[in-house]
C-alpha positions as CSV (number, residue, x, y, z in Angstrom):
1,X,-37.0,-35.3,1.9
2,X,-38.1,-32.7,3.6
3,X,-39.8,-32.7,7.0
4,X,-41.1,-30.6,9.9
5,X,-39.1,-30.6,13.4
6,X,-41.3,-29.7,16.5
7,X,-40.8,-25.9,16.2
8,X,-42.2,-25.8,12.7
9,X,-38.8,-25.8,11.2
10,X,-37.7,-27.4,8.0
11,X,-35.3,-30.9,8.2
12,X,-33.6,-31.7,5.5
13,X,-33.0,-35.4,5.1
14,X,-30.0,-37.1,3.4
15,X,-28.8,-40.6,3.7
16,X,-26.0,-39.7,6.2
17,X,-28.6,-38.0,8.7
18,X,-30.3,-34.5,8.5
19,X,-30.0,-30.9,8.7
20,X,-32.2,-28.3,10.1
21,X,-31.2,-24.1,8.9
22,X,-31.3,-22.3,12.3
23,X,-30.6,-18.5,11.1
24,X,-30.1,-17.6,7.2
25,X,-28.9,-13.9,6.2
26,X,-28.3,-13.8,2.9
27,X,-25.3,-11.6,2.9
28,X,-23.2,-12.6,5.8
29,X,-23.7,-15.9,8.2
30,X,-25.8,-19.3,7.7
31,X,-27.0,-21.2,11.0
32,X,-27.2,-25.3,10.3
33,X,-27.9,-28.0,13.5
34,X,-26.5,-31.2,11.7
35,X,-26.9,-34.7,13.0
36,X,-25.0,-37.4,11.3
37,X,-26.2,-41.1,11.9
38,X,-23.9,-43.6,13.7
39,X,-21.9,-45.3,11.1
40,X,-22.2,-42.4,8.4
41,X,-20.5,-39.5,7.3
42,X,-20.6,-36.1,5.2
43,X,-18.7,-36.3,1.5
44,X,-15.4,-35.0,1.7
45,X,-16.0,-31.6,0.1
46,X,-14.7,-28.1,0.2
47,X,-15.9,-24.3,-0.6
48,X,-14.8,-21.3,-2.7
49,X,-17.2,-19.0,-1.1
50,X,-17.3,-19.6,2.7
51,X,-15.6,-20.6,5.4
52,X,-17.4,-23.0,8.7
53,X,-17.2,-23.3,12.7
54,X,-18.5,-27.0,13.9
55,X,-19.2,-26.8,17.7
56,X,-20.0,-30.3,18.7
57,X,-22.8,-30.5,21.2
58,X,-23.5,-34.5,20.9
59,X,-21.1,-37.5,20.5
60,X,-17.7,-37.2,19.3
61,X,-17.0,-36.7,15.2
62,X,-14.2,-37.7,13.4
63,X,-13.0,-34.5,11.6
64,X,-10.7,-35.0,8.6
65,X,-9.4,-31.9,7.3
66,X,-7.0,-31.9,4.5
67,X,-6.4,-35.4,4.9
68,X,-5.5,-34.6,8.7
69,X,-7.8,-36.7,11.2
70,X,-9.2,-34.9,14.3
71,X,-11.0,-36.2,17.2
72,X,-13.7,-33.6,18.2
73,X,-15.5,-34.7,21.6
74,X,-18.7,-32.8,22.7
75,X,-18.0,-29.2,24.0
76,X,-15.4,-28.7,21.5
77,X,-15.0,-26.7,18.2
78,X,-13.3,-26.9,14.7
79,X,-12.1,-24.0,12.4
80,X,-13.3,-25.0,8.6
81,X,-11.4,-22.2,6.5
82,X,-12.4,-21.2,3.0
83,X,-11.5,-23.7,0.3
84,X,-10.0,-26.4,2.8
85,X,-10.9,-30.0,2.3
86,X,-13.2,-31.5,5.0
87,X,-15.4,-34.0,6.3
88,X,-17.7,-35.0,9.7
89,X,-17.5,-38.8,10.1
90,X,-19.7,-41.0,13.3
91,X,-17.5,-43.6,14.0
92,X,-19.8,-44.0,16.9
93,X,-23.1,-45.4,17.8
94,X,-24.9,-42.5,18.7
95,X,-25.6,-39.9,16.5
96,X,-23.3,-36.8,16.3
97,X,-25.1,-33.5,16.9
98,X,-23.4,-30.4,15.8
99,X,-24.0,-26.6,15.0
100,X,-22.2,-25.3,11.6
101,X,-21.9,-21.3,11.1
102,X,-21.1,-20.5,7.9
103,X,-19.1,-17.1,7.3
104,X,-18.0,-15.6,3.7
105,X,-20.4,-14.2,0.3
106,X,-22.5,-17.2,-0.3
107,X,-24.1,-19.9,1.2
108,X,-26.2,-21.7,-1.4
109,X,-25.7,-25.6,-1.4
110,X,-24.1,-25.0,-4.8
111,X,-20.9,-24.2,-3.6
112,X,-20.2,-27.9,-2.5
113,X,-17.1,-28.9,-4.5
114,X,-17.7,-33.2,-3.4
115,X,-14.0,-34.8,-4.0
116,X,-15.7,-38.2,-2.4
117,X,-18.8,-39.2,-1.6
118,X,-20.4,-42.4,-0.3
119,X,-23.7,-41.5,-1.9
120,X,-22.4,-41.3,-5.7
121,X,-22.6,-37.3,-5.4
122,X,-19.2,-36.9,-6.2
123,X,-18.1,-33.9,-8.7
């Protein structure tokens, strides 16, 4: 579902939280501010066609990148590079707040290869 934030800007629901699209140009960066609900987390997923930056501005996320756990704390950052495996849990109880900038040739929601998902989204 798709809502309105207080600046006018689209949310995008999903059943693990939401995501907002901050800055889109079509041919070289996307802009997302991503909140994950307590207890949730993204599919584990990876991308042929870009690569991502997480800078955590709320809570602490539970990173897992090729099977490799990593505790991200507010203030901090995490290097997503092209085709890795990754995932954004909330082992927490407040929701995680980050800001994803997407880098490469495409950034349609197409190029979501989903190895596991909790949602049955799964490729």
């Amino acid at each position: 579902m798709i809502t309105k934030d207080s600046r006018g800007r689209e949310v995008d629901e999903r059943p693990w939280g939401s995501f907002t699209v901050l800055d889109d140009e079509l041919f070289d960066h996307k802009v997302k501010r991503i909140v994950v609900a307590p207890g949730k987390r993204l599919s584990y997923q990876r991308h042929s066609r870009r690569a991502e930056h997480w800078f955590v501005v709320n809570g602490t996320a539970t990173v897992i990148l090729d099977d490799v756990e990593h505790e991200v704390k507010s203030g901090e950052s995490i290097d997503i590079e092209l085709g890795q495996a990754h995932r954004c849990e909330n082992r927490g109880t407040t929701p995680v707040v980050f800001i994803e900038v997407q880098h490469g040739t495409y950034f349609g929601e197409d190029d979501i290869e989903r190895i596991e998902d909790d949602f049955g989204r799964a490729n």
